[in-house]
Structures are given as C-alpha cells and as structure tokens.
N, C-alpha and C positions, 0 to 999 in steps of 0.2 A: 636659279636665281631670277633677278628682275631680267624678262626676255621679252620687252616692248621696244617697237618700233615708235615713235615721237615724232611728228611730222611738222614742223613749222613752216611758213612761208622763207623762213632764212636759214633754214637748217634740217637737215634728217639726220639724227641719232639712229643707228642700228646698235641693240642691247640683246647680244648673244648667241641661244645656241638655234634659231631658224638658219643663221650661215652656213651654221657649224652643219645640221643636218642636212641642208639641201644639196650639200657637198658630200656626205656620207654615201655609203654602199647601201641604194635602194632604191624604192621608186616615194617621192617624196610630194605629199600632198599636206595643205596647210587650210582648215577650217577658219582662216580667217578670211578668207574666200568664200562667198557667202550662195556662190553656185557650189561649191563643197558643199561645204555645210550642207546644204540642202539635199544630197546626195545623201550625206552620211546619216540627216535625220528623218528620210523618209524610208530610205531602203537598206537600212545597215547591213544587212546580211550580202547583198550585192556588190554594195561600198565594198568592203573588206574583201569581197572574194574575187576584185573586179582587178589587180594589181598584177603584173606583169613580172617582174621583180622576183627573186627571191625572199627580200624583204618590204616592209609598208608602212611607211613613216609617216605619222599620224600625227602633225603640230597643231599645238591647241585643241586637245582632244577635248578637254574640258566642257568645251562648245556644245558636246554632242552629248549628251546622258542615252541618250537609243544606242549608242556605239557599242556598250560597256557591255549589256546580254550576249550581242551579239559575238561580241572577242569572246567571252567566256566560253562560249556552247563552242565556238571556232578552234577555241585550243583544248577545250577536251577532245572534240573527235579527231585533231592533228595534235602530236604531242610534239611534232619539229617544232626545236627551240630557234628564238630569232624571227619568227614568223612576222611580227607586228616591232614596230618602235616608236611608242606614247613620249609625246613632251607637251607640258603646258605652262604655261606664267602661273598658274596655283595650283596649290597641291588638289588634284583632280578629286584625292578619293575625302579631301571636303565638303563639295557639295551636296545638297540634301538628297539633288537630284540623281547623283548617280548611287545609286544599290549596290553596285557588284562592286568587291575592293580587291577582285581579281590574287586574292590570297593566295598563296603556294603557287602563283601562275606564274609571275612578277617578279624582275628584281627591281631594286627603285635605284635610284644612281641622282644625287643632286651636284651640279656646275656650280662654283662660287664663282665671284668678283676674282677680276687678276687680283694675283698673287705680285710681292713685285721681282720673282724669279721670273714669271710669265712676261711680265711688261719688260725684260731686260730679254727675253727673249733664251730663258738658260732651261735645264730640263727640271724635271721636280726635286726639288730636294731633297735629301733625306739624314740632314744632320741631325735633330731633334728625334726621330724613330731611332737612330745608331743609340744617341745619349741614354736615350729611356730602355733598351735594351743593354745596355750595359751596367752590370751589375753592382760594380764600384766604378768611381774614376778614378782613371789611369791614364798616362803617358799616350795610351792607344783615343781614348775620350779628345785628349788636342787636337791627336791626327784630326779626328772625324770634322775639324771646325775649320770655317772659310780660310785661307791662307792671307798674310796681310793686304798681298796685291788683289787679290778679288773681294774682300771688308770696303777697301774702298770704293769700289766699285758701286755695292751693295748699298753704302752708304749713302751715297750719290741719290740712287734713285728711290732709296726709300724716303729720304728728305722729300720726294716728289710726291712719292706714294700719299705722304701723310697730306698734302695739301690735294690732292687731285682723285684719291681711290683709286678703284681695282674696275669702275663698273665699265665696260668696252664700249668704243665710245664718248661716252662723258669724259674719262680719267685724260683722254688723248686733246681737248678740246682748252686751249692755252687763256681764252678770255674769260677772264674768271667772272666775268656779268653775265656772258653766253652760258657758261658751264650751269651756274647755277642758277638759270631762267630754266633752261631744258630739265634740270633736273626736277623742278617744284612742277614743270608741266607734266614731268613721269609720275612724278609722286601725285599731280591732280587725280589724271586719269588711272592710276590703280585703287586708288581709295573710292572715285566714284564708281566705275567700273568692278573690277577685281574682288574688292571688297565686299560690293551687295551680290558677285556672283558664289562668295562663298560662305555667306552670312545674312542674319537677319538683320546686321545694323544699321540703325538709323542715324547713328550721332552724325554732327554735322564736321565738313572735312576743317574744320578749323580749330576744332576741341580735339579731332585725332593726333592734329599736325601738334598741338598741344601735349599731349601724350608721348609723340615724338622724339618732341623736345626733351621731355623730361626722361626717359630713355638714354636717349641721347648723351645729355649732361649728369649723370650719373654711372655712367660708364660700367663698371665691373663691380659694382654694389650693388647692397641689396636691393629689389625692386618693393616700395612697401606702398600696397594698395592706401591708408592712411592719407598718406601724403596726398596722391592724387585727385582721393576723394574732400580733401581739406582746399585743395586750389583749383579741383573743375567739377566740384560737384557732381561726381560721377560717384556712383554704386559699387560697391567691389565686385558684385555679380555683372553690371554694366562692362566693365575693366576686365574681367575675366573672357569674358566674350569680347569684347576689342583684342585684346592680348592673342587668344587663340585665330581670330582673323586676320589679324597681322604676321603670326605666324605662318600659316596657311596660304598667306602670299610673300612668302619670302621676305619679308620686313626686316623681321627680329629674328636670334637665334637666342635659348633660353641655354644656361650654364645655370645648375644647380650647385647650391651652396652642401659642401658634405656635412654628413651626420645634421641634416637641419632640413627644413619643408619650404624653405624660401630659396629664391632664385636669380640671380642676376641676368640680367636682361641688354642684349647690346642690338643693334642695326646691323645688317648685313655688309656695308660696307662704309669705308673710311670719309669717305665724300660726303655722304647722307649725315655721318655724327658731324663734319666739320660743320655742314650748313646749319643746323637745328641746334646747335648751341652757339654759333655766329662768335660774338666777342665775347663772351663767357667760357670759350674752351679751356678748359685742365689740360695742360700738357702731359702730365705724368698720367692721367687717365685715356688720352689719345693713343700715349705710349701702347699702354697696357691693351687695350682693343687693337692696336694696330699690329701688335704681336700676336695677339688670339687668331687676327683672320688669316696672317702670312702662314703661320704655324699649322694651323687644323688642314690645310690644302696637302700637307705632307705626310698626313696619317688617314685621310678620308678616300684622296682618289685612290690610293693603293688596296683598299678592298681586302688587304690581307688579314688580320687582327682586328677584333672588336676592341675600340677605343672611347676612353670617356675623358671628355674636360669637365672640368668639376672646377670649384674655388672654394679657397678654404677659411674658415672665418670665426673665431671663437668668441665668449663671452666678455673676454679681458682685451677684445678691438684687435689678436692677433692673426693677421692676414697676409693670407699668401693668393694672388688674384686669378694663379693657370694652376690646374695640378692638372694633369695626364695621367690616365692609369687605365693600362694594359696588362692585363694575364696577371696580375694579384703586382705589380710594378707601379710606382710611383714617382714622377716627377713633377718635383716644383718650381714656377717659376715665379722668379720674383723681377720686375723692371726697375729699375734706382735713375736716376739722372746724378752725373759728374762722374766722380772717380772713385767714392763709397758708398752701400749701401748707407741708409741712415741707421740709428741706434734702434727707432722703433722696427724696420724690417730686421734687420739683426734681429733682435728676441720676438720676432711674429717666424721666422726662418727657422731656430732652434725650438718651437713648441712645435711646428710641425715635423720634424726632424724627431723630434720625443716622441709623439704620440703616434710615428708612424716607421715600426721598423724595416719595412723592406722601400722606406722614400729615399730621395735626394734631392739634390735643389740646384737650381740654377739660375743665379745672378744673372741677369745683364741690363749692362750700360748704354744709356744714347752715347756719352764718348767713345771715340777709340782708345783701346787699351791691350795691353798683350793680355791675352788667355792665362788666368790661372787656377791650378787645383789646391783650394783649401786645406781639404783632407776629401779623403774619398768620397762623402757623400755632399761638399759643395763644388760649386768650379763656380767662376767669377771669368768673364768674356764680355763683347761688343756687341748688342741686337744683329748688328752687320753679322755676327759671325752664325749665325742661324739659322738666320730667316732665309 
C-alpha cells in the first residue's frame, strides 16, 4: 500500500512496511539512500551478491531498473528460495523502465491499510471465509459471528475506523487539521513523484485530486468514463491511463461489476474517501467501502484460495455492492442502516439469490442487533459481527 515517509517541520508520518522489514529476518538495505542506490545502479550484480545474510531485503527496488537482470540471471543460477525480498511504494513491474517482470521467479504479496481488527490489536479474522464456506446457514454459521461482548467492542472502534482509516500513522494522529494536512502532503508527493515514475502523465495534480474525488464520492458504483469526461474534460483514453497509474501506485482498487465490462472503483483506504468527498459524504456508501477493505484483509493475507470481490448490478437498478466468490461459492453482501433492510435491497437480494444457485446473502446492519437466520441462504447480523 501507500509506504511513504512524510517529513514536515511539525511532524514525521511513518507509512508502513520499511519498519515492518527493517525488523524482519535479513540483511536490510533501502534505495532511498541514494549512496544505495548508487551501489545498486552501477554494479548490480555485486549489490546483490555483496549481503551477508541469508536473505536481501531490497526497499524501493523500483529506484533501480539495472537491479531487475541482475536478480533474474541471480535466481536462475541459485534456485534457493528466499534469496532476495523486493518492496516498493509502486507496483515495480509498472515501470517502462524495468523489462524483467521476474515471472515464475516471484510471489507478489500486497500489505493493505489497518484493518480495524489490526488497529484493536486482535488476530485476523476469519468469520466471513467460515460464512462463505459454508454451504447453508445454520445454527453452526451464528457460532462463527463475533459474540455480543466483543460487537461492541468492535463497534467502538469501527466508529473510529470510519473517521480516521487503516493508513499507519495517519489513522493514529487525533488532530483532524494535522491528519488531513499530512495526508494531502502524501497524496502531493505520490502524484508528483510515484505517478510520473510509473507513467507518462502529465495531467496536472489538481484535475487528478479531481478524479479523486469523484472516485471517492461514488463509492461502490459504477465508474463511467462519461461523466468524468463531461466535468474535466478528460479523454476516456486520458482516464484510462490515470485509472491504471493510480492503480499501480496503490490509490484505487478496481471491483468488477458481474456478467458486465464496467467496474467499480474505490480508494485504498477509509481516510482518503473521507477527505475527498469532505461534506458530501454518503454514509451508506462509506458504509459499504468500509466493509470491502475490513473484509478483503480476511481472504487476501491468508494466501490459501483464489478469491474474487465482484459487485452485482442488473438492468432493473438491482444491486448487491460485495459478492465474494471462491471455488464455484458465492456470497452476498448487502449493508442496510437501522433495523431493516429497505424494500429495494429486499428484491435487489432475491434477483441475486434467483440467478445464482450455489449464492447466499448477508445482511448487515450499522445497528446492533441479535444475529438472525432467514432461511438458509440469508442471515441478517451487526457489521460489528464480521469485520
């Protein structure tokens, strides 16, 4: 995710996993050191063989495109796994400059934003993997859901979650003028930086932040080029190319709409949607984001099953904004505010429930409420009891 250091006269933001590795099991060098760097782009082949270590932990590898032949020719004549550990603030195998994309070499492993089981300090979750593995719900489906005393618990800090995000650092920073100075000065510097290291764009950082926004304030709908091109006069091939560079530095993550070519498009974390729609925020689409990023943390790090979020959306406006689908399994979620669904999620819940026989669905509430099973293929519970 975003793994920039922020330097102000009044504050240092640390944004993630350089801590994380310079504590890890290796010998740990960072190319933002720019006698590194220099190391690594005059003589790569020495760089890399020059580590003491069992391992060679290589942040911000990005920096270095010389680096990239060298690893390759490195791990073909050593086939020991482990040998090298690449981390960068953008997806590395974007740049033009680097050639090798290290195939069949590699595993890729991306770090999200706290989650807020992380920020409570609890282990990973894994009530939502349970649900979706189980076949019907049943009696055994309650078990798997938070118990009332830890909901509110849960509840607690998600309320916090929603105003403050996951990103480390920022989320922990109580001045909400601080919070969000630091954060538009992260966001400066990755669009001017990050951006033209992984792109040819030129737009200017004030029609992206624009862009942003609009992101942003459309939540878990569709993203329709149209629009964008109607109020910044951008190109859809312009937009395409923003889209994929913002991807590529961890901005946005793309949720495809099923059985459709269109895509919903959200921000990487909770903090970033709240600033960029300011006083125009939808609560019920906050909602809805703020579930997608606690939730994907619980099926991603676990590395076990290929998992897909998808959102489901038909001609007749009926919409279901998570579906999850694992090994031919489907779950839907749907987020409501109070104590019932509305009538339109009701018949957007039963067309997906029709059209998709091996689905189910899962209700939840920002209220607290007791956990109930509909019939086997609904259950009705509290966000708290989930996330």
């Amino acid at each position: 995710m975003l793994f920039r250091s922020v330097s102000q006269s009044r504050y240092v933001i640390q944004v993630g996993k350089s801590t994380f590795l310079a504590a890890s099991a290796g010998e740990y060098r960072t190319l933002d050191d720019d006698d590194v760097l220099e190391q690594a782009q005059t003589n790569p082949k020495v760089f890399i063989n020059s580590h003491k270590e069992k391992s060679l932990i290589i942040d911000e590898c990005q920096l270095a495109p010389k680096l990239f032949p060298a690893l390759k020719e490195q791990v073909r004549k050593n086939k020991r796994p482990g040998q090298f550990i690449l981390s960068g603030s953008v997806r590395f195998t974007s740049r033009i400059a680097i050639q090798e994309s290290l195939a069949g070499r590699m595993a890729f492993f991306e770090m999200f934003p706290f989650s807020v089981s992380e920020i409570c300090g609890e282990s990973l979750g894994e009530t939502v993997p349970l649900l979706l593995r189980h076949k019907k719900f049943t009696p055994e489906s309650l078990r798997a859901l938070r118990v009332r005393q830890e909901r509110r618990k849960f509840s607690k800090h998600f309320e916090t979650y929603l105003r403050n995000g996951g990103l480390p650092g920022l989320c922990f920073i109580r001045n909400t003028q601080l919070q969000r100075t630091a954060l538009n000065d992260l966001h400066n510097l990755i669009l001017s930086r990050d951006l033209v290291t992984v792109s040819g764009v030129k737009t200017s950082i004030y029609v992206l932040k624009k862009m942003l926004t609009y992101i942003a304030k459309n939540g878990l709908e569709p993203y329709y080029a149209s629009e964008v091109t109607q109020s910044l006069r951008l190109a859809a091939a312009t937009q395409k190319n923003i889209l994929n560079a913002f991807e590529s530095i961890f901005l946005i993550r793309r949720i495809p709409i099923m059985n459709s070519k269109r895509e919903c498009l959200v921000l990487e974390d909770q903090l970033e949607e709240r600033v960029y729609c300011g006083q125009e925020i939808d609560d019920l689409k906050q909602l809805e984001s703020a579930v997608y990023r606690n939730i994907r943390t619980q099926f991603f790090y676990r590395l076990d099953k290929e998992t897909h979020f998808q959102s489901y959306l038909t001609r007749d406006n009926a919409r279901i904004p998570l579906v999850i689908e694992s090994q031919g399994d489907l779950l839907g979620i749907c987020i409501f505010k109070g104590n019932h669904p509305t009538l339109s999620q009701k018949r957007s819940g039963a067309s997906f429930l029709q059209n998709y026989a091996n689905s189910k669905l899962l209700y939840l509430s920002d209220q607290e409420m007791e956990p109930e099973i509909l019939s086997d293929r609904i259950l009705y519970c509290p966000i708290s009891a989930v996330i």
